[in-house]
Legacy VTK file of the C-alpha trace (Angstrom):
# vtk DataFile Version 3.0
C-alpha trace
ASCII
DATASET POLYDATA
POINTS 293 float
24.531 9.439 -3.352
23.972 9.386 -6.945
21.903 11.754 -8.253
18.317 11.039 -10.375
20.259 12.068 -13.833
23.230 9.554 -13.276
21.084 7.122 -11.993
19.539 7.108 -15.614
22.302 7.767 -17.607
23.100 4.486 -15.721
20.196 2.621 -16.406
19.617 3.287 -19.957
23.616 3.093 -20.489
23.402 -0.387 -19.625
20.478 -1.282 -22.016
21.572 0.700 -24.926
24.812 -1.780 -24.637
23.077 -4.813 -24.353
21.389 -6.384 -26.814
19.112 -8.515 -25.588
17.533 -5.382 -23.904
15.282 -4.323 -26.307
13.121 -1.563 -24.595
12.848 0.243 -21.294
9.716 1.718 -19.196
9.120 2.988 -15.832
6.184 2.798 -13.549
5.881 3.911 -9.552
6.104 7.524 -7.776
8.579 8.819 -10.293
6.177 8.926 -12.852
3.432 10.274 -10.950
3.545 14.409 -11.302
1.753 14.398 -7.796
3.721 12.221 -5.653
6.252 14.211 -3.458
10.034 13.635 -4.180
12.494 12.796 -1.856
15.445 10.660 -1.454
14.031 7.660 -0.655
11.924 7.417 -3.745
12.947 3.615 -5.814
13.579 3.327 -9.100
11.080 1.010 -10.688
12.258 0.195 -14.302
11.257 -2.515 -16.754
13.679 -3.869 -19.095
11.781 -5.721 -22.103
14.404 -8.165 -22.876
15.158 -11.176 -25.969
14.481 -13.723 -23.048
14.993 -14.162 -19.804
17.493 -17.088 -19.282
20.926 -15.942 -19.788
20.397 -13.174 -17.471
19.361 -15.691 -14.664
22.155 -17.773 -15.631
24.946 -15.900 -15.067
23.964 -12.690 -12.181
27.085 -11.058 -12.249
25.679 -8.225 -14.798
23.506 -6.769 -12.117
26.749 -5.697 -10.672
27.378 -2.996 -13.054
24.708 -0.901 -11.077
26.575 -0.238 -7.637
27.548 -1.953 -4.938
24.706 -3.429 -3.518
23.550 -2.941 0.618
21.393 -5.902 0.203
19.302 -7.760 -2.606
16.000 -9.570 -2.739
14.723 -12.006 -5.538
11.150 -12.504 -4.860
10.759 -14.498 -7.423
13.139 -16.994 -6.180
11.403 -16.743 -2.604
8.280 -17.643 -4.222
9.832 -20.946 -5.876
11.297 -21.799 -2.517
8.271 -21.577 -0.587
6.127 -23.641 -3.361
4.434 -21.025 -5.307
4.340 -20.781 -9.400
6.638 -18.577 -11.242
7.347 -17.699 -14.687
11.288 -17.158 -14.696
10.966 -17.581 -18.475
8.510 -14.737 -18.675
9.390 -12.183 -15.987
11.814 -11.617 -13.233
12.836 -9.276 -10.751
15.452 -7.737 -8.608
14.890 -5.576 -5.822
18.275 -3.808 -5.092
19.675 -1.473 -2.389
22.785 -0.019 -2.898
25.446 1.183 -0.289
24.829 5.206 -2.049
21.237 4.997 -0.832
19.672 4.901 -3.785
17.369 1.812 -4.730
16.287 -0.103 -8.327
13.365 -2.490 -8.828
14.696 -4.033 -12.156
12.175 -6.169 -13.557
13.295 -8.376 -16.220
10.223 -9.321 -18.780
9.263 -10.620 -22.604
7.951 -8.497 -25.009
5.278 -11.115 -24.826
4.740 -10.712 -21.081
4.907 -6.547 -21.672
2.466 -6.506 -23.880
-0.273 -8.463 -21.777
0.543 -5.649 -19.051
1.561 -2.703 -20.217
-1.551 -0.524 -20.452
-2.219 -1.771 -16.919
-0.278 0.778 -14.939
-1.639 4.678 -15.663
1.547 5.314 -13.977
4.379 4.388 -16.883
6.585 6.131 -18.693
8.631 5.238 -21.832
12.567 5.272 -21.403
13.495 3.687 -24.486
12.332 1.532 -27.478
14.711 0.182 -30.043
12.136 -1.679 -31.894
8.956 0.419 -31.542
7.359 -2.378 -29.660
5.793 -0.387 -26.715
2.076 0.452 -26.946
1.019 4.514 -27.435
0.191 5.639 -23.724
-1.261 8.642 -22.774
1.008 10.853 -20.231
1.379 9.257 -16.497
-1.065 10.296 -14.363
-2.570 8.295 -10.688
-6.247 8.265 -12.138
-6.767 4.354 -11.435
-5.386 5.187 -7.639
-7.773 7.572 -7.122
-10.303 6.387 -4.419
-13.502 4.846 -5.995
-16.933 6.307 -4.079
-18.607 3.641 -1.904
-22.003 1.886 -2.883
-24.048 2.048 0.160
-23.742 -1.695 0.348
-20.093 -1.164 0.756
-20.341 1.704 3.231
-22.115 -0.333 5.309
-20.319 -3.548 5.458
-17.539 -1.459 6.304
-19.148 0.074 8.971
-20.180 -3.711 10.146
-16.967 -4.613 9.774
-15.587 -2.386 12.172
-17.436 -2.767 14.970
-18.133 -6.328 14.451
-13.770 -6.544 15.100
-13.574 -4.465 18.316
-15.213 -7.139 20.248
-12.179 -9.617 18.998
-9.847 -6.414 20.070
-11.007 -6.012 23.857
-11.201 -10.063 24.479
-7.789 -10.040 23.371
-7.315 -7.340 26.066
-9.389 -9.270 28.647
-7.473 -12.361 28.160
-3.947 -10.700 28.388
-3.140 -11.782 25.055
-1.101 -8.738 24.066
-0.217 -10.109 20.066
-3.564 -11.682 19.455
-4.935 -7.923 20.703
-2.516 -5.928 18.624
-2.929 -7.958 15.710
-6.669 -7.610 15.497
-6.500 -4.071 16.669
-3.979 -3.452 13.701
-5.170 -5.866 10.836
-9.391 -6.068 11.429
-10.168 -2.777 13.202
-8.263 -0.013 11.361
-8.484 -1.964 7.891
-12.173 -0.462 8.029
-11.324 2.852 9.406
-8.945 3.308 7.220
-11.398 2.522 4.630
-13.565 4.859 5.747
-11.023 7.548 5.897
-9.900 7.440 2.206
-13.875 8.003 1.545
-13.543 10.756 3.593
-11.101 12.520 1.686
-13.053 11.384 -1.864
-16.130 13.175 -0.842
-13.863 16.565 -0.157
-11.602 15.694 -4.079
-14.739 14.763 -6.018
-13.028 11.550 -5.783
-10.112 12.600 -7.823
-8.050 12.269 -5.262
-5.668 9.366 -4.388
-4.155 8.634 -0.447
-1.413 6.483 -1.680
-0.219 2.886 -0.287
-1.650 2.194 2.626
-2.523 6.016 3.542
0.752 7.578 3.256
-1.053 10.453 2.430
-3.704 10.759 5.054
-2.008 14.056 6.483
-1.867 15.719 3.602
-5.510 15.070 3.131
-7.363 15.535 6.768
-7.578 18.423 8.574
-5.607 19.030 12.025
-7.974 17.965 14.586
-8.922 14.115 12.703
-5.261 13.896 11.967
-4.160 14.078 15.657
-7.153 11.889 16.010
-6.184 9.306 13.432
-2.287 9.532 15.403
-3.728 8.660 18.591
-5.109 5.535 17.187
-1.652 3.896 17.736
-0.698 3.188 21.366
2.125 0.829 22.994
1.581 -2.441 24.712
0.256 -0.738 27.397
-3.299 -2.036 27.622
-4.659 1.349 29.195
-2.904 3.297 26.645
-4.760 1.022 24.080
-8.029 1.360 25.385
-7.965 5.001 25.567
-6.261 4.564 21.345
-9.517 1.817 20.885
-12.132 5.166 21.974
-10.645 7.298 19.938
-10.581 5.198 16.790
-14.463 4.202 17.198
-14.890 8.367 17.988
-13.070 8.849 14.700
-14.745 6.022 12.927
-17.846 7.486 14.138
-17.399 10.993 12.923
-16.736 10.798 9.597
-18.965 7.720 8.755
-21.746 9.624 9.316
-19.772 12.393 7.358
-19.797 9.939 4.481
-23.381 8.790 4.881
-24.630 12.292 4.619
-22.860 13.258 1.668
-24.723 10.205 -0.218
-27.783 10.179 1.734
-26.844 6.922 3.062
-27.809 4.880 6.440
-25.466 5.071 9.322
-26.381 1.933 11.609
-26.360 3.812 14.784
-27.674 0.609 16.657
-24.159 -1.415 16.068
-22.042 1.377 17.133
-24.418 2.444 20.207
-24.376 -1.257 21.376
-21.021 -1.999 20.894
-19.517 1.111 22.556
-21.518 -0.013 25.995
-20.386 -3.339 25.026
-16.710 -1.880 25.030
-17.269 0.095 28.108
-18.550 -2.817 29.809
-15.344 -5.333 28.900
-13.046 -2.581 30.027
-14.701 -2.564 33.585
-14.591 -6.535 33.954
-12.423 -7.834 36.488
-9.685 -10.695 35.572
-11.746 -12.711 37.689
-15.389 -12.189 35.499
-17.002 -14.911 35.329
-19.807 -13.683 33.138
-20.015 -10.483 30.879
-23.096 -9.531 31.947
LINES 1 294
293 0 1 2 3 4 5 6 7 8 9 10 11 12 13 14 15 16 17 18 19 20 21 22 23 24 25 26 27 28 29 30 31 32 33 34 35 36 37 38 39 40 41 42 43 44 45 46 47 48 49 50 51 52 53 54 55 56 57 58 59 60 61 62 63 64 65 66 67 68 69 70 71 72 73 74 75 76 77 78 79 80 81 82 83 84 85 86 87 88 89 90 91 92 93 94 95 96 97 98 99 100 101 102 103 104 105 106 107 108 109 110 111 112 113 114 115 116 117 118 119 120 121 122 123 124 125 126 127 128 129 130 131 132 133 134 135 136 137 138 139 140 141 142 143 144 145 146 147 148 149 150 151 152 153 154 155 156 157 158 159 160 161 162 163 164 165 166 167 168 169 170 171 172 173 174 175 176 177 178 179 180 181 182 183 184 185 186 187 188 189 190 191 192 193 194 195 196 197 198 199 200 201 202 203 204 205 206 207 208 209 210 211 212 213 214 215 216 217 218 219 220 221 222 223 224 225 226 227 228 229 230 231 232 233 234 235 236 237 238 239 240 241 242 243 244 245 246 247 248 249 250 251 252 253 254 255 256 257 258 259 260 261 262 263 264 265 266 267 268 269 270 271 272 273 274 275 276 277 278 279 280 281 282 283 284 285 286 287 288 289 290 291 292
């Protein structure tokens, strides 16, 4: 497998040569000084480029980077399935290689940089032939940090999740094993999960980021709700998920009202009161019910 240094000496080799490639920038984990390294991590580079067009016209120059496992062009998806692109402003190429190692290469007009450039807190500066990228201030995660709840939001997300466990158990009721899974996965622990990254922003001042979709929720809770927050998965086994449905709503439970006394907020103990008997009294129906109560 490559290693990170020829893996730039690589990628800058290539657009010192070229001279439509006019600058070069980074964004993702690589650039952030607290995101973990490993093996795994891509490498998400921006070439600022002339134009776009005689790079999509002939595809062969993406070959210089390796061998490729397999290749996705979501731009090209997107125009297949109906949606607008801008091929003439910005393109990209996700690429796996048969070494392991992977490259976003995103293709894009100086025009195009400059509109997003200062988006990202998390880019770095590779190369500039022209002095055409904007002064940033060193890479840091600030604008993934975790933003404190109003108490509106706290407590539509606490609506929110036990509004969606009554979808969850009729699911289970009916035997309708995907249409339960789904809403288990996509309604109910959207919220919890929510409610978990507030967690950990009360305990970081809110300085703190959990990174896509969580990844770092076990660096960030303590043993006993991380074993918690790992039993919320379960099988297909519908006992198995009703015993994984408790333990998110005990979760849920605890640190909401964790949350709500850190800002003095309302906890609405009446929705989560009713709709654990409610829960309790799905799981005892019989297939046969013909009422629920």
């Amino acid at each position: 497998m490559r290693n990170e240094q020829e893996m730039f000496d690589l990628i800058l080799g290539v657009a010192n040569k070229d001279e439509r490639v006019r600058a070069v920038y980074m964004n993702g984990s690589r650039t952030n000084p607290n995101a973990p390294k490993d093996i795994f991590q891509d490498y998400d580079i921006v070439y600022v480029v002339t134009e776009t067009e005689s790079f999509l016209q002939d595809e062969k120059w993406i070959d210089v980077f390796g061998e490729r496992l397999m290749m996705q062009e979501p731009d090209k998806n997107d125009q297949a399935a109906g949606i607008e692109t801008h091929y003439d402003r910005t393109y990209i190429y996700l690429m796996l290689f048969t070494d392991g190692n992977r490259i976003d290469l995103r293709l894009q007009t100086k025009e195009a940089m400059l509109e997003t450039y200062m988006e990202d807190s998390l880019t770095v500066p590779l190369l500039d032939k022209d002095n055409i990228l904007p002064s940033i201030p060193a890479p840091t995660d600030s604008i993934y940090y975790v933003k404190q709840p109003t108490e509106a939001e706290f407590m539509n997300c606490c609506n929110e999740f036990w509004w969606c466990q009554q979808n969850v158990v009729k699911g289970i009721w009916r035997d309708e094993l995907p249409y339960a899974k789904l809403m288990y996965e996509h309604t109910s622990r959207t919220p919890l999960d929510e409610m978990v990254s507030w967690w950990i922003g009360t305990k970081h001042d809110f300085k703190v980021s959990t990174g896509k979709m969580g990844k770092y929720f076990k660096t960030h809770l303590p043993a006993v709700y991380w074993n918690m927050y790992k039993a919320t998965y379960s099988d297909a086994d519908y006992e198995k998920m009703w015993e994984a449905i408790f333990i998110t709503c005990e979760l849920f439970r605890t640190i909401a009202q964790e949350v709500a006394a850190a800002y003095s907020y309302t906890y609405c103990l009446d929705d989560d009161t009713n709709m654990t008997a409610y829960l309790k009294r799905v799981r005892e129906l019989p297939e046969d019910a013909r009422e629920i109560y």
